[in-house]
LUMDREN-45529 format. One record per atom (N, C-alpha, C): x, y, z; residue number from 1; atom name; residue in three letters. Coordinates in Angstrom, 3 decimals. Example, Ala and Ser with C-alpha at 12.3 -4.5 7.8 and 13.67 -1.06 7.14 Angstrom:
# residues 2
- 13.190;-5.690;7.800;1;N;Ala
- 12.300;-4.500;7.800;1;CA;Ala
- 13.200;-3.300;7.800;1;C;Ala
- 12.850;-2.250;7.080;2;N;Ser
- 13.670;-1.060;7.140;2;CA;Ser
- 12.900;0.030;7.870;2;C;Ser
END
This chain:
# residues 83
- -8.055;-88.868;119.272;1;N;Unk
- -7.107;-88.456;118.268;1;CA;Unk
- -6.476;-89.702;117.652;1;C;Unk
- -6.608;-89.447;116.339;2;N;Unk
- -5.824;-90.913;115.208;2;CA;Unk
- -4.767;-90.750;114.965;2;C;Unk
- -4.225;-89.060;114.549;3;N;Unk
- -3.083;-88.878;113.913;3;CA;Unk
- -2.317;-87.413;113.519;3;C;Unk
- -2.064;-86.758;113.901;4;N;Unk
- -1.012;-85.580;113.855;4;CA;Unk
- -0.057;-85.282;112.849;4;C;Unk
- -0.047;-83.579;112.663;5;N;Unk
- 0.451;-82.936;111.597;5;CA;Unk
- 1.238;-81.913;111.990;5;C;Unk
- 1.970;-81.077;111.459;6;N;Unk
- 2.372;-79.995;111.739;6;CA;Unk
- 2.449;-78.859;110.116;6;C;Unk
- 1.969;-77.740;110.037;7;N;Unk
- 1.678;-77.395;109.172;7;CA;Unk
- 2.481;-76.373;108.722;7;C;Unk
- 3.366;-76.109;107.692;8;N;Unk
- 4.408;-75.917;107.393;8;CA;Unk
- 4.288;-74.191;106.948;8;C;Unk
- 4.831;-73.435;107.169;9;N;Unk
- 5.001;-71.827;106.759;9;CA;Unk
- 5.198;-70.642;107.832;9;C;Unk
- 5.801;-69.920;107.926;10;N;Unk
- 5.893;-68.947;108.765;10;CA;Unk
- 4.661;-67.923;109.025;10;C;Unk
- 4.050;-67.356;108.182;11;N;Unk
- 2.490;-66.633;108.235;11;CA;Unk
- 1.412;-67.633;107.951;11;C;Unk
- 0.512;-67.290;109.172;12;N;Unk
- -0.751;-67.841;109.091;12;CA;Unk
- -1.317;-67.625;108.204;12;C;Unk
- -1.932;-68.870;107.367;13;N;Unk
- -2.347;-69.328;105.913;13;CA;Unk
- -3.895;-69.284;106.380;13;C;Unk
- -4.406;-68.712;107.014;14;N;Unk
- -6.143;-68.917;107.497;14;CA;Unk
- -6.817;-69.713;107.771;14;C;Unk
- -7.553;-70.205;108.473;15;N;Unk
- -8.768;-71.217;108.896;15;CA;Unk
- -9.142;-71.493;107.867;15;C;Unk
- -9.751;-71.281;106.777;16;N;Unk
- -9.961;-71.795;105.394;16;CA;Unk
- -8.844;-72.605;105.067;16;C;Unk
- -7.826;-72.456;104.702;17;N;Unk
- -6.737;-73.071;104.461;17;CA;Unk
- -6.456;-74.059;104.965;17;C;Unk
- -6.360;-73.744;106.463;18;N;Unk
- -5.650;-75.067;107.565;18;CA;Unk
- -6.856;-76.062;107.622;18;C;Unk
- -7.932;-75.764;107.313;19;N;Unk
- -8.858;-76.862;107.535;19;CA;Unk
- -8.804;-77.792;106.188;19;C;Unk
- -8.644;-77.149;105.022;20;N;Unk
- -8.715;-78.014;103.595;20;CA;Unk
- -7.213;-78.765;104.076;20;C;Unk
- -6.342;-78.482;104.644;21;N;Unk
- -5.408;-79.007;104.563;21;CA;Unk
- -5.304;-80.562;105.784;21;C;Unk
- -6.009;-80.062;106.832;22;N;Unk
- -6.919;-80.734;108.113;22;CA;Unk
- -7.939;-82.268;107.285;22;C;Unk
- -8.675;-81.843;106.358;23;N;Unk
- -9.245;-82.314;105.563;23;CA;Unk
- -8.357;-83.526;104.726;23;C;Unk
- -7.936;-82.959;103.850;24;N;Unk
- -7.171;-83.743;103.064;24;CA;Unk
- -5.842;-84.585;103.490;24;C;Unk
- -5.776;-84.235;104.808;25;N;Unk
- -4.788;-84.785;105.713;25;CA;Unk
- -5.439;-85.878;106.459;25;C;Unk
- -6.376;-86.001;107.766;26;N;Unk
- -7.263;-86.386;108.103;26;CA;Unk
- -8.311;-87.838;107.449;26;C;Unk
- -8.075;-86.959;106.464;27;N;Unk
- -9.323;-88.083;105.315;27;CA;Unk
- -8.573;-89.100;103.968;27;C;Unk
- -7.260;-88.767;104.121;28;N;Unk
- -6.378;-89.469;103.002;28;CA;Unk
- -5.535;-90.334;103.933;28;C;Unk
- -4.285;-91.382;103.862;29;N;Unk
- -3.741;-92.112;104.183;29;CA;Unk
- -3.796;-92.288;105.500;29;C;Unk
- -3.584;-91.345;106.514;30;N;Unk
- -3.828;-91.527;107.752;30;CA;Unk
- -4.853;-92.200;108.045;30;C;Unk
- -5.900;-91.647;107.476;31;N;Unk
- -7.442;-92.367;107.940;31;CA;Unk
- -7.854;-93.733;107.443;31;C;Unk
- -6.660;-93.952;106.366;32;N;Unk
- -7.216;-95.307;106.073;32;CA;Unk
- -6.413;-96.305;106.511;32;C;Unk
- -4.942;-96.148;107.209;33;N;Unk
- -3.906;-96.295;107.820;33;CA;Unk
- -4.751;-96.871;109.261;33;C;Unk
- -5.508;-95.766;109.437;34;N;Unk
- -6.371;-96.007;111.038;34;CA;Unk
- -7.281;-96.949;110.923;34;C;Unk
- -8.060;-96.797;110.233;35;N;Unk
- -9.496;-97.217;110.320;35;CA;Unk
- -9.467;-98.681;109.851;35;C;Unk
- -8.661;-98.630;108.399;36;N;Unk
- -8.891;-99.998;107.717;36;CA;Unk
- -9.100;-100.109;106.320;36;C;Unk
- -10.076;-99.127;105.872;37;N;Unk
- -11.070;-98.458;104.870;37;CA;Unk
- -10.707;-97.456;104.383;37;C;Unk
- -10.936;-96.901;102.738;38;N;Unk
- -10.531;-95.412;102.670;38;CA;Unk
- -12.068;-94.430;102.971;38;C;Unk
- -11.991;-93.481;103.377;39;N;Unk
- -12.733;-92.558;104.132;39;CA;Unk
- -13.790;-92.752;102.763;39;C;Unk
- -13.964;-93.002;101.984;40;N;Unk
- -15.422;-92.524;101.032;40;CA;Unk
- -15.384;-93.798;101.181;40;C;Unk
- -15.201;-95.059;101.974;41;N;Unk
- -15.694;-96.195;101.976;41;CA;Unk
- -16.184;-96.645;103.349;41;C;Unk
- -16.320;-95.552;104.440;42;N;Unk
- -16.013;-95.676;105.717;42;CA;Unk
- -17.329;-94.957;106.109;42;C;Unk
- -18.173;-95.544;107.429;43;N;Unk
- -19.517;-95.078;108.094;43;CA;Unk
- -18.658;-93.195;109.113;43;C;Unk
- -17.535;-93.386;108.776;44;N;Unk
- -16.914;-92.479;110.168;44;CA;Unk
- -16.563;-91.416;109.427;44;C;Unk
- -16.794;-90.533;110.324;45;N;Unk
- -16.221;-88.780;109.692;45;CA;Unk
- -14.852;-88.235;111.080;45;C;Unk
- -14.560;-87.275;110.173;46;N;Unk
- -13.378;-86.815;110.688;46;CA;Unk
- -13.667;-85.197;111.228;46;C;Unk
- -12.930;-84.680;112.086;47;N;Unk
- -12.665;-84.017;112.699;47;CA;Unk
- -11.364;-83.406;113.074;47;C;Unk
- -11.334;-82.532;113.913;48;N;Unk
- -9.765;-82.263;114.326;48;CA;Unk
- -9.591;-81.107;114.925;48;C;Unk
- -8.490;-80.276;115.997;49;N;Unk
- -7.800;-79.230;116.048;49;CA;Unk
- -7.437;-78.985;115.194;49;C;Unk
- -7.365;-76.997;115.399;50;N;Unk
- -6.377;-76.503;114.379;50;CA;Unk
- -5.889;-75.462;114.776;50;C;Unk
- -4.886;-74.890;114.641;51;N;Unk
- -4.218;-73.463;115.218;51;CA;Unk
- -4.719;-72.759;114.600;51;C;Unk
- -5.321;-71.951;115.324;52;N;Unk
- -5.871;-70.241;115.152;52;CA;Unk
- -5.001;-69.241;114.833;52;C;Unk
- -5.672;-68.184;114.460;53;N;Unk
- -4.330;-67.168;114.134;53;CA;Unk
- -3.924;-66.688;115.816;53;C;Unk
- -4.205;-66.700;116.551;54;N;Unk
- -3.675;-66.450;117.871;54;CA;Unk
- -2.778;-67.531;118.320;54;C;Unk
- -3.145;-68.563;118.380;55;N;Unk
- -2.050;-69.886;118.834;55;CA;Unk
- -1.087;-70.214;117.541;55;C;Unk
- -1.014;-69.329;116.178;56;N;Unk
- -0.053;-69.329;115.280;56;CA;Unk
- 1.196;-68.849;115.676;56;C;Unk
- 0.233;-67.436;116.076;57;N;Unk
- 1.283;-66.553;116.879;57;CA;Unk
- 2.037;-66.690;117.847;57;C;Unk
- 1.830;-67.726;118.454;58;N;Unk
- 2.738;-68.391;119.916;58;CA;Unk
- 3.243;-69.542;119.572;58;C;Unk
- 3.485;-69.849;118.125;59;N;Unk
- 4.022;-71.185;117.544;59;CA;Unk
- 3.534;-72.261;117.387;59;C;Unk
- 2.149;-72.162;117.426;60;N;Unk
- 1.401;-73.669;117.447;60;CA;Unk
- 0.834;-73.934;115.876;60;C;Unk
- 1.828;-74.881;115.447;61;N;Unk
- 1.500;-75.394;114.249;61;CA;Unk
- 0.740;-76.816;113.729;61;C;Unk
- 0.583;-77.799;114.900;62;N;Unk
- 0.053;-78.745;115.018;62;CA;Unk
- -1.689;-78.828;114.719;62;C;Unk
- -1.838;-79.599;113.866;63;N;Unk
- -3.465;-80.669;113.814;63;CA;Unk
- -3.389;-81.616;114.414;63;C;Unk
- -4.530;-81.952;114.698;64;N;Unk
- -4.993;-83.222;115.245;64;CA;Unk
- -6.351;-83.247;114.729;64;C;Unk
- -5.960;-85.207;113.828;65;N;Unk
- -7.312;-85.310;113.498;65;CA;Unk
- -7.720;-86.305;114.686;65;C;Unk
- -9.047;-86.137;114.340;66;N;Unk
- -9.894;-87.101;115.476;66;CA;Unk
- -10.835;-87.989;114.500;66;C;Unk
- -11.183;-89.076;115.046;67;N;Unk
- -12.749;-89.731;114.454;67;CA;Unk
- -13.723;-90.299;114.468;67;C;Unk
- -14.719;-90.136;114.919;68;N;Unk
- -15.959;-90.952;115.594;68;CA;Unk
- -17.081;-90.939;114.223;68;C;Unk
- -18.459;-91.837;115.020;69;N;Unk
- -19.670;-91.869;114.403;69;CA;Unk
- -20.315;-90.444;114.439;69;C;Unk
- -20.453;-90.233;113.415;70;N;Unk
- -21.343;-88.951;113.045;70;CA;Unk
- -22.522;-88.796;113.705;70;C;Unk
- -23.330;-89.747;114.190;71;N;Unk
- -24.688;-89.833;115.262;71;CA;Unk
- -24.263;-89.886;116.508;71;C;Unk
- -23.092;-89.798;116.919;72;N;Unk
- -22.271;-89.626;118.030;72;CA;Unk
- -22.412;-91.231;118.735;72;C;Unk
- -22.502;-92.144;118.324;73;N;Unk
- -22.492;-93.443;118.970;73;CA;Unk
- -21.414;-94.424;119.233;73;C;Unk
- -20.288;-93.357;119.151;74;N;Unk
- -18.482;-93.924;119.397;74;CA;Unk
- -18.388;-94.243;120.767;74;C;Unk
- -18.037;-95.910;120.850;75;N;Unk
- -16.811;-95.625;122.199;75;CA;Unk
- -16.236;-96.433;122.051;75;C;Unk
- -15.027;-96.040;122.545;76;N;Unk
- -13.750;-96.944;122.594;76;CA;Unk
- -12.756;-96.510;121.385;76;C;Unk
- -12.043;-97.240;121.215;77;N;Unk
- -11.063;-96.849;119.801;77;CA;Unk
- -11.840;-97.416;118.305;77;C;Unk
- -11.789;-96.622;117.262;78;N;Unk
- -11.759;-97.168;115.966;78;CA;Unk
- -10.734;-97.586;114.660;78;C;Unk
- -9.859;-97.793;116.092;79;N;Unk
- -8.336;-98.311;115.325;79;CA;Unk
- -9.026;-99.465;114.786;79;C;Unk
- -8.670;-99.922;113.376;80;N;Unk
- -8.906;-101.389;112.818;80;CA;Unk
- -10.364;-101.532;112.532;80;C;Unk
- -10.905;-100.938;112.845;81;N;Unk
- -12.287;-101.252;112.774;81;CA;Unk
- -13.206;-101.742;110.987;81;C;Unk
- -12.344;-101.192;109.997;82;N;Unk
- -12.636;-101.803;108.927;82;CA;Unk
- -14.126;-101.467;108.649;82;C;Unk
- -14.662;-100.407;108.949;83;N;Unk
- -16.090;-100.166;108.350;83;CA;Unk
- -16.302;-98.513;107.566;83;C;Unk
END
C-alpha cells in the first residue's frame, strides 16, 4: 500500500463509482508523489481496496491504493523508484 483515501457520502455510490474514483485517486498525485513519475510515464500499474456495499454498511469508507509490476516482478518498496 502507497496511499489512502476515505470516500466521502452517506449511501453507497457503487463499485463502478468507487473504483473510477480508486482510479483517479491512485493514478493522479499520490502516485506520482510515490513513485517519482506521473503514472502515463511509469512501467507500474495500480491497484487497491475498496468498500463493498456490505463493508459500506458497517462504515468502511477507506481505499487503499497499492502498486507493483504488472508481470508481477515487484519486491521490495517502489517508493522513489522514478520509472
Amino acid at each position: 500500500m502507497f496511499d489512502r483515501f476515505q470516500v466521502e457520502g452517506d449511501t453507497f455510490p457503487g463499485d463502478s463509482a468507487i473504483e473510477d474514483e480508486r482510479v483517479a485517486y491512485c493514478e493522479g498525485d499520490a502516485f506520482t508523489a510515490f513513485i517519482g513519475v506521473a503514472y502515463a510515464d511509469s512501467m507500474y500499474a495500480t491497484s487497491g481496496l475498496t468498500p463493498t456495499q456490505s463493508s459500506w454498511d458497517q462504515g468502511d469508507r477507506e481505499v487503499l491504493c497499492t502498486v507493483g509490476d504488472p508481470a508481477g516482478q515487484t519486491t521490495g518498496s517502489l517508493k522513489g523508484i522514478n520509472q
